[in-house]
C-alpha positions in Angstrom: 14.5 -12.4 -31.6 17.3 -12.5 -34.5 20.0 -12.9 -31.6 20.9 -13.4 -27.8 22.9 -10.4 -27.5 23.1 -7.0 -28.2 25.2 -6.0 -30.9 26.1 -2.7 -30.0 28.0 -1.1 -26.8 28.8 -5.0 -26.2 26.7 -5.5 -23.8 26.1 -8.9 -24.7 23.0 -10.0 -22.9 22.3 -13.4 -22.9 18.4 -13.9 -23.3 18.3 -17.3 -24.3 16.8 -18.8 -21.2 13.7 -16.6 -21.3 11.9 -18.6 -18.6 9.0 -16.4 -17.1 9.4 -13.9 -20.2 11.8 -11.6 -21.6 11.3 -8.6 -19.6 12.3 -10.5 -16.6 15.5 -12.7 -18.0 16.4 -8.6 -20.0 16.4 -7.9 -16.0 18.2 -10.8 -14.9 21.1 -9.9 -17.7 21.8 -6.6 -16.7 21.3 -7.6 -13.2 24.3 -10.3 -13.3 26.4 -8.0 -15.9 26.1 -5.3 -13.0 26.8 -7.6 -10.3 29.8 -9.3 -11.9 31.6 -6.0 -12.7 30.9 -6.2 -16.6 29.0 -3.1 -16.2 30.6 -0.7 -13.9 29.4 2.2 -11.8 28.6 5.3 -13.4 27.9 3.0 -17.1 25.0 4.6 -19.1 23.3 2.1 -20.8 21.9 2.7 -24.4 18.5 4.3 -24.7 15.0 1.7 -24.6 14.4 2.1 -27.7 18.2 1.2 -28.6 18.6 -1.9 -27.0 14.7 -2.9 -28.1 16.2 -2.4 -31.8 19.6 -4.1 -31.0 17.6 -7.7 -29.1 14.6 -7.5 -31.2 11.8 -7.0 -28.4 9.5 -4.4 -27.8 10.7 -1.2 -26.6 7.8 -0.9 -23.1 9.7 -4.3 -22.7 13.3 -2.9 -22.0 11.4 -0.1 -20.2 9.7 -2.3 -17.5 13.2 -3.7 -16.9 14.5 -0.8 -16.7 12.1 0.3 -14.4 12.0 -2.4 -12.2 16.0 -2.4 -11.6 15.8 1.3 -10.8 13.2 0.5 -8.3 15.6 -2.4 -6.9 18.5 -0.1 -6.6 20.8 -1.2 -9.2 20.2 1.6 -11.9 19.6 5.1 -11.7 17.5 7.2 -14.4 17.8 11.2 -14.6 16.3 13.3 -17.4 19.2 14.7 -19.4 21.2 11.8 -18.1 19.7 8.5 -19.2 20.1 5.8 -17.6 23.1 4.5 -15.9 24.5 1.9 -13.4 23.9 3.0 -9.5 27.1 3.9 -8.0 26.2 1.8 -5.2 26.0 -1.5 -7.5 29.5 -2.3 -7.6 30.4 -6.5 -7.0 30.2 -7.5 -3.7 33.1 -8.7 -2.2 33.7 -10.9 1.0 30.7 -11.3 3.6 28.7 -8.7 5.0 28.7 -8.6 9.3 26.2 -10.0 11.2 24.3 -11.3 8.4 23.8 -15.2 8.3 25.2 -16.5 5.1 22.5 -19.1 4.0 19.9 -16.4 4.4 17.3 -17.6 1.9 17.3 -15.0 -1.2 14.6 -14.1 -3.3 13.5 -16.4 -5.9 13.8 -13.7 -8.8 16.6 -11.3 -8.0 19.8 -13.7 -6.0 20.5 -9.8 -4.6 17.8 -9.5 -2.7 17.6 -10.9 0.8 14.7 -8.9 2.5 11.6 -8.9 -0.1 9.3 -6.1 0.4 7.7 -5.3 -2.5 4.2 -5.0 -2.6 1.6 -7.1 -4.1 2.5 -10.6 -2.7 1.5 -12.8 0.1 3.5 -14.6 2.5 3.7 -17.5 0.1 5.2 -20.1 3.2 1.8 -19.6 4.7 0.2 -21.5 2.2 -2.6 -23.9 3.7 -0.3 -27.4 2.1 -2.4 -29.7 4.7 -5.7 -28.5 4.1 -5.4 -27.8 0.3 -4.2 -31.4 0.0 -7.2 -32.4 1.7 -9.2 -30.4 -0.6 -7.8 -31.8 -3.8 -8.5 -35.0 -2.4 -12.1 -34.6 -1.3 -12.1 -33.3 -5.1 -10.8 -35.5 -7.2 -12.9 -38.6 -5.1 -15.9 -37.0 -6.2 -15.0 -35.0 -9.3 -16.9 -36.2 -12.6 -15.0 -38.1 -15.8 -15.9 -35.4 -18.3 -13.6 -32.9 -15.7 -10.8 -34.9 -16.6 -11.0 -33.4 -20.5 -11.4 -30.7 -22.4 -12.9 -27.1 -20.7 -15.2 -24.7 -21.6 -14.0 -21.2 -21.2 -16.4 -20.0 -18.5 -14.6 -22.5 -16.0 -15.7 -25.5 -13.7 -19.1 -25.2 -12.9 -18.3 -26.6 -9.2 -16.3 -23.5 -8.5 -18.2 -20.9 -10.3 -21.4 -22.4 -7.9 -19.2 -21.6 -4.9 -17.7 -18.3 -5.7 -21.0 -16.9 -6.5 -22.6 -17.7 -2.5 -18.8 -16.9 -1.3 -19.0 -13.2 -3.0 -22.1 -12.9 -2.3 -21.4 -13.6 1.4 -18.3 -11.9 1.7 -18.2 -8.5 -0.3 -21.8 -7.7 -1.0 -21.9 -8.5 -4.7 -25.1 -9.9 -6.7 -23.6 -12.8 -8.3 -25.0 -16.4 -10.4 -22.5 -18.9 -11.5 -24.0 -17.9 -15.1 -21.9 -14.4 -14.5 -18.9 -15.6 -13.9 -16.2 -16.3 -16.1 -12.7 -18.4 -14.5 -9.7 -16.5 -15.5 -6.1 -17.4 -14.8 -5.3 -13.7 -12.8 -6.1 -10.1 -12.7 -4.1 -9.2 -16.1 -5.3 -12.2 -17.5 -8.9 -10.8 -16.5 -8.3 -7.5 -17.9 -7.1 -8.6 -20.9 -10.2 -9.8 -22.0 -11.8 -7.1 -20.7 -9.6 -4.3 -22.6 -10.0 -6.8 -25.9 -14.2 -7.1 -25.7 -15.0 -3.7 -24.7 -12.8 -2.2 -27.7 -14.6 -4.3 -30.0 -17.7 -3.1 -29.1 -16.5 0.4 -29.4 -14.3 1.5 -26.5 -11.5 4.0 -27.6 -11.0 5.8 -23.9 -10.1 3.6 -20.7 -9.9 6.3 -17.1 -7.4 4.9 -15.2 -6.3 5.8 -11.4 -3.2 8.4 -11.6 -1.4 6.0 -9.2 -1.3 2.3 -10.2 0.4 -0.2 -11.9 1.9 0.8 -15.4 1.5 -3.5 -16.5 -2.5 -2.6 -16.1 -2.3 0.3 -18.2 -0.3 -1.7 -20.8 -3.1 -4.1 -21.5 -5.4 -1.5 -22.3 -3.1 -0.2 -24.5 -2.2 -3.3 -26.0 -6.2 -3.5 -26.7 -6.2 -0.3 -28.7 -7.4 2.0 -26.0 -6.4 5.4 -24.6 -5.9 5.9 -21.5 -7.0 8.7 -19.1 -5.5 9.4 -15.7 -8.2 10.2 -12.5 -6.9 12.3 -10.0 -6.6 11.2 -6.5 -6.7 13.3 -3.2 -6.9 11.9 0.6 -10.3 10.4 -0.3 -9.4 8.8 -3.2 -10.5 9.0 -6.9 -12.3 12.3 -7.4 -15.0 11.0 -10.1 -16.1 14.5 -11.2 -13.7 14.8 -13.8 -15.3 11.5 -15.8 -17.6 13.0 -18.2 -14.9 15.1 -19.8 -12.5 12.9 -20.0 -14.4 11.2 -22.8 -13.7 7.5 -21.3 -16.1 4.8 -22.0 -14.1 3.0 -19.1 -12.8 3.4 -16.0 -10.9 0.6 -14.2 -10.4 1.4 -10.3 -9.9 0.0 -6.6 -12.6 1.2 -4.5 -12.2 -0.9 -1.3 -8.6 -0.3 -0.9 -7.3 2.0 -3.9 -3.7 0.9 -4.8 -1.3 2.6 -3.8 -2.4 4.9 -1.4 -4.6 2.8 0.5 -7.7 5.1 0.5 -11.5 3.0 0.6 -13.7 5.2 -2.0 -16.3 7.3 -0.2 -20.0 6.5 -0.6 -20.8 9.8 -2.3 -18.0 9.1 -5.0 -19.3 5.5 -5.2 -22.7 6.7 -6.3 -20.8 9.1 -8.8 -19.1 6.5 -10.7 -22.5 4.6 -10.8 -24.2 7.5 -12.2 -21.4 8.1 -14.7 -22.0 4.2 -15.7 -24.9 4.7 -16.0 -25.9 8.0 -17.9 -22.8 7.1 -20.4 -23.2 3.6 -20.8 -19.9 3.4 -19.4 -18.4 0.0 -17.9 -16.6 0.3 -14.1 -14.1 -2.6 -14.0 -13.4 -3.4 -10.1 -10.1 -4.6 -9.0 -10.6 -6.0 -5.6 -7.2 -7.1 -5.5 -7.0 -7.3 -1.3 -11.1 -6.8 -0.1 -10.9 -9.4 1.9 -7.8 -8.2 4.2 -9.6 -5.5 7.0 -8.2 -4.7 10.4 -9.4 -1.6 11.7 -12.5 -1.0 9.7 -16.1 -2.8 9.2 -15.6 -4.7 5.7 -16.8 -2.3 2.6 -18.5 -3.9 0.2 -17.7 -4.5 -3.6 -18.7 -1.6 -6.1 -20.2 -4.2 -8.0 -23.3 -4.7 -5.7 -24.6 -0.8 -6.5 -24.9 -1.9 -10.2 -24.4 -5.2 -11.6 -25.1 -4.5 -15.1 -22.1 -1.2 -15.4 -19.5 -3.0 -12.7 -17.4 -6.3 -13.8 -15.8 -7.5 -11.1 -12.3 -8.8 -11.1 -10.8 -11.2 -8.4 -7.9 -13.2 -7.4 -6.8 -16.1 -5.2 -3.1 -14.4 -5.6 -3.5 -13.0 -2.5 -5.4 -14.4 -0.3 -4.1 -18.2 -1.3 -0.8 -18.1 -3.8 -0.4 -16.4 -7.0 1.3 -19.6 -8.3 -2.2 -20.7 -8.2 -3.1 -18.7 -11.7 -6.7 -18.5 -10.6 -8.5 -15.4 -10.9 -12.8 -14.8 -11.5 -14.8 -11.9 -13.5 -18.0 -10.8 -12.4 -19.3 -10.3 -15.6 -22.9 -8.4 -16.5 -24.9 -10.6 -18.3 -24.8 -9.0 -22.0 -21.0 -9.3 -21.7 -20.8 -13.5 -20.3 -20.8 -14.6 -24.1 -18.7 -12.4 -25.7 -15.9 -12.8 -22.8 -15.9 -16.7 -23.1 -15.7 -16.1 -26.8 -12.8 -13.9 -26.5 -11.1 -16.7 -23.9 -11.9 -19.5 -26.2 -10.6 -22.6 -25.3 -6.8 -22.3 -25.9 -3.8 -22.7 -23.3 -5.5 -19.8 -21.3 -7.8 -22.7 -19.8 -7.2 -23.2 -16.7 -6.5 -26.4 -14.2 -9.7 -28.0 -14.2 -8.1 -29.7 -11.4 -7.4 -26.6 -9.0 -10.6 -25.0 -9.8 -12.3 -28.5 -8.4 -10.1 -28.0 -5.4 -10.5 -24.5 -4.6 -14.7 -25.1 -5.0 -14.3 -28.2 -2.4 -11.5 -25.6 0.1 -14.7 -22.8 -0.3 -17.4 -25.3 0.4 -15.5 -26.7 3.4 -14.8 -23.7 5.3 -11.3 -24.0 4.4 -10.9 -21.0 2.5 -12.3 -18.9 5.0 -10.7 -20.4 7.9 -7.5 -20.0 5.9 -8.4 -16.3 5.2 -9.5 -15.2 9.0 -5.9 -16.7 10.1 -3.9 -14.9 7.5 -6.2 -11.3 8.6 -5.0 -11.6 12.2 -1.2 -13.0 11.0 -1.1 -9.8 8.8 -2.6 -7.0 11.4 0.5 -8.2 13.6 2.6 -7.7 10.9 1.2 -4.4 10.3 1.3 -3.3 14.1 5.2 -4.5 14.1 5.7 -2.3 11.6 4.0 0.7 12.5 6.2 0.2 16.3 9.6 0.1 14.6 8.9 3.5 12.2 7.4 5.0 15.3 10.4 4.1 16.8 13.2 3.8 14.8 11.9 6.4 11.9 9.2 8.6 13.3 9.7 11.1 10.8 8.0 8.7 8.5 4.5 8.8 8.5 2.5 5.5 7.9 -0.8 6.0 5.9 -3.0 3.3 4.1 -3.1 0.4 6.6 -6.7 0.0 7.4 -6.8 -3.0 5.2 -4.9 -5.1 2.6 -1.1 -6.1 2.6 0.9 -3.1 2.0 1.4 0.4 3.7 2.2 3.8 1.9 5.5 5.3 4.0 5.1 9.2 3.2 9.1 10.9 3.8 9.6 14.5 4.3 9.7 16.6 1.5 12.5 16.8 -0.7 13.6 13.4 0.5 15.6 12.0 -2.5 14.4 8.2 -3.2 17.3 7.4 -5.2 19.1 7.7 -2.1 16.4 5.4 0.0 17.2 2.6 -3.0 20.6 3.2 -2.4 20.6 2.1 1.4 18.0 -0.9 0.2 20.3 -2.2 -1.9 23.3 -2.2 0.5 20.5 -3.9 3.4 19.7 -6.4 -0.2 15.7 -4.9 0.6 13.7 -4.4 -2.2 11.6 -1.2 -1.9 8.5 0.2 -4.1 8.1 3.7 -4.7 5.3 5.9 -5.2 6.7 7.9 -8.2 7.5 4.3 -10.3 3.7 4.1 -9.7 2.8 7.8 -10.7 0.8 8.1 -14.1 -0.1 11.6 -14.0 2.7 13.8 -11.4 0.6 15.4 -9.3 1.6 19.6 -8.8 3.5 18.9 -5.5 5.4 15.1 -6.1 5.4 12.8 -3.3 8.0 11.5 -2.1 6.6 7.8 0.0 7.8 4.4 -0.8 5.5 1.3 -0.4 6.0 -1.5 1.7 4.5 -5.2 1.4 4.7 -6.2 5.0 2.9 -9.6 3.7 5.5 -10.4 1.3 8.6 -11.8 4.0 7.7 -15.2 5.5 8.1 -15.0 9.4 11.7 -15.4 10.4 12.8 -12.8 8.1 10.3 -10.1 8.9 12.0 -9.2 12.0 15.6 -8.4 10.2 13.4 -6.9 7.2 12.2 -4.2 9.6 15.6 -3.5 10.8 16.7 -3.1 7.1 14.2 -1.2 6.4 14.8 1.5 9.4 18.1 1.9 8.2 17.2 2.5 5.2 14.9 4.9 5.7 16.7 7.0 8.2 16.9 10.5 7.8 18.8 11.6 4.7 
């Protein structure tokens, strides 16, 4: 960028210490301006496509920050208005009450005391002892040449033992020829979006809610993308063959947001879709292996292994800090993916692929995973008792699995006014409508809770925060 400040409104945003990337240090600034006083209440900040002109970054770049601190509470954006500074985002001053003051804050926002966004694990949990075991039992037996250069399809030691754990656990038909190590989902879908629009792609169908940063990468690819409808059971697949899409990308076990497993008969659908278009399903089984009240259901993958690439992640089930993520791949795609990875800085750790093989051999990882199941079903309990309690005019839907619950509010409830009371509790809160593609006819108004996300001593005043802030407006 040609400087490390804006020029106009003098905002002055200092982005020289990037770090993890520019939308999250363009958050950071107008975070710290906010809380310092340099921008006051009521300020309305200059348009995305302003400030992306006046720092020299793209303009979805300011708009994820944006988005992100009107989530958190500390912006507000009205149509007709723009985008201004929350009233409620004024400096703190002096100590809050019964509030300990070396409360641990989260690592990314110094505001936020009680972390419950979605998409996290409890990240304290992580298995140190037995992982450390692992990497040694690894590294005693690994071979010289692992110690080198990589191929882009990954170690073969781990692809060996994801294929019999996949196999085992969700039902997919898998060879270590198939897969292809990736550093994470978006890392996965990346190369996805990039080898499926060489080979013709134009139209990707994408879930109507979902993340906006997975819609990005096919757009970033050259694709256009399509929103599915959802109802209460899910994606409603009828609405693929005129939607022109040669892919769909979708969460069948556990559909994020809304927490809905996709029925058998709309399973079979998308398969037949794949199949009579030549169209490619790409799975996100971001949380499969998380079940409570349910039998497990079974990756997509297995109905159809040459139309269904499927993506997975230790983020959740291990650490995201981990960067190691796995595509399923059909076997006319295996060579152009690796091509597409090459052998550049998106190789990952030979190292931590050798360990993760040896924790899957052991019977680490799933000893690891069965703990963190029953660890999160109490979570998940807990919470459900305090909203029956404390808010029962919230209701509580998608909990039958994975790590995050969809908190539907009466209608008409105004979120900005639920961010409002986060922010004052220092909670961070998702909502369903920063997750909306397509706006359904009647909007929603839920927010989203990762109830994984808080490591165990601060769960218990999370829940109290989050009562508070979600009592009746």
């Amino acid at each position: 960028m040609a400087d490390s400040w804006a020029t106009s409104l003098d905002l002055h945003l200092d982005l020289r210490h990037v770090g993890r990337g520019i939308a999250a240090a363009l958050a950071r600034a107008l975070r710290d301006a906010v809380r310092t006083g340099r921008l006051a209440p009521g300020t309305r900040l200059p348009s995305s496509r302003a400030l992306a002109a006046d720092l020299g970054i793209a303009r979805n770049t300011v708009a994820d920050a944006y988005g992100e601190l009107v989530a958190e509470g500390w912006l507000t954006a009205r149509q007709g208005s723009g985008t201004r500074v929350a009233q409620r985002a004024a400096p703190r001053r002096g100590g809050r009450p019964n509030r300990p003051t070396l409360a641990p804050r989260h690592p990314l926002n110094p505001a936020v005391t009680y972390n419950l966004m979605p998409g996290s694990p409890d990240v304290s949990a992580f298995p140190r002892t037995a992982w450390a075991t692992a990497v040694r039992r690894a590294l005693a037996v690994a071979p010289s040449e692992a110690f080198s250069h990589q191929g882009p399809a990954g170690r073969p030691e781990l692809r060996r033992a994801l294929a019999g754990y996949l196999a085992r656990a969700r039902g997919v038909h898998a060879t270590p020829e198939r897969i292809v190590v990736c550093s994470g989902f978006i890392h996965g879908l990346m190369l996805m979006s990039q080898v499926l629009r060489a080979q013709g792609a134009r139209v990707a169908a994408v879930e109507s809610y979902g993340l906006p940063e997975h819609r990005n990468q096919f757009t970033k690819a050259g694709l256009r993308t399509v929103p599915l409808p959802i109802d209460k059971l899910g994606i409603d697949p009828s609405g693929l063959p005129e939607l022109g899409a040669q892919v769909a990308l979708l969460t069948p076990a556990h559909q994020f947001p809304t927490g809905n497993p996709l029925p058998a008969g709309r399973r079979a659908a998308v398969i037949d879709w794949a199949r009579r278009t030549g169209g490619v399903v790409l799975e996100d089984d971001y949380d499969g292996e998380f079940r409570y009240d349910r039998q497990p259901i079974g990756a997509l993958q297995g109905l159809d292994p040459d139309r269904v690439v499927y993506l997975g992640t230790a983020s959740k089930s291990l650490s995201p800090a981990l960067r190691l993520g796995w595509m399923l791949l059909p076997e006319g795609l295996v060579w152009e993916v690796q091509e597409a990875k090459g052998i550049g800085e998106w190789t990952n750790s030979a190292l931590d692929q050798l360990a993760l093989a040896e924790f899957i051999d052991s019977g680490g990882y799933d000893k690891h995973v069965r703990a963190m199941r029953q660890r999160y079903r109490l979570r998940r309990d807990r919470l459900v008792a305090a909203l029956a309690e404390r808010a029962p005019h919230v209701k509580v839907t998608g909990i039958a699995a994975g790590l995050h619950a969809l908190l539907e509010l009466p209608p008409g409830t105004e979120l900005s006014v639920v961010h409002q009371r986060a922010a004052r509790e220092s909670l961070a809160l998702s909502d369903l409508a920063r997750l909306t593609y397509a706006p359904p006819a009647e909007p929603r108004s839920a927010v989203i809770v990762g109830y994984a996300t808080p490591p165990d001593h601060l769960f218990p005043g999370a829940l109290a925060a989050l009562c508070r802030a979600l009592a009746p407006v």
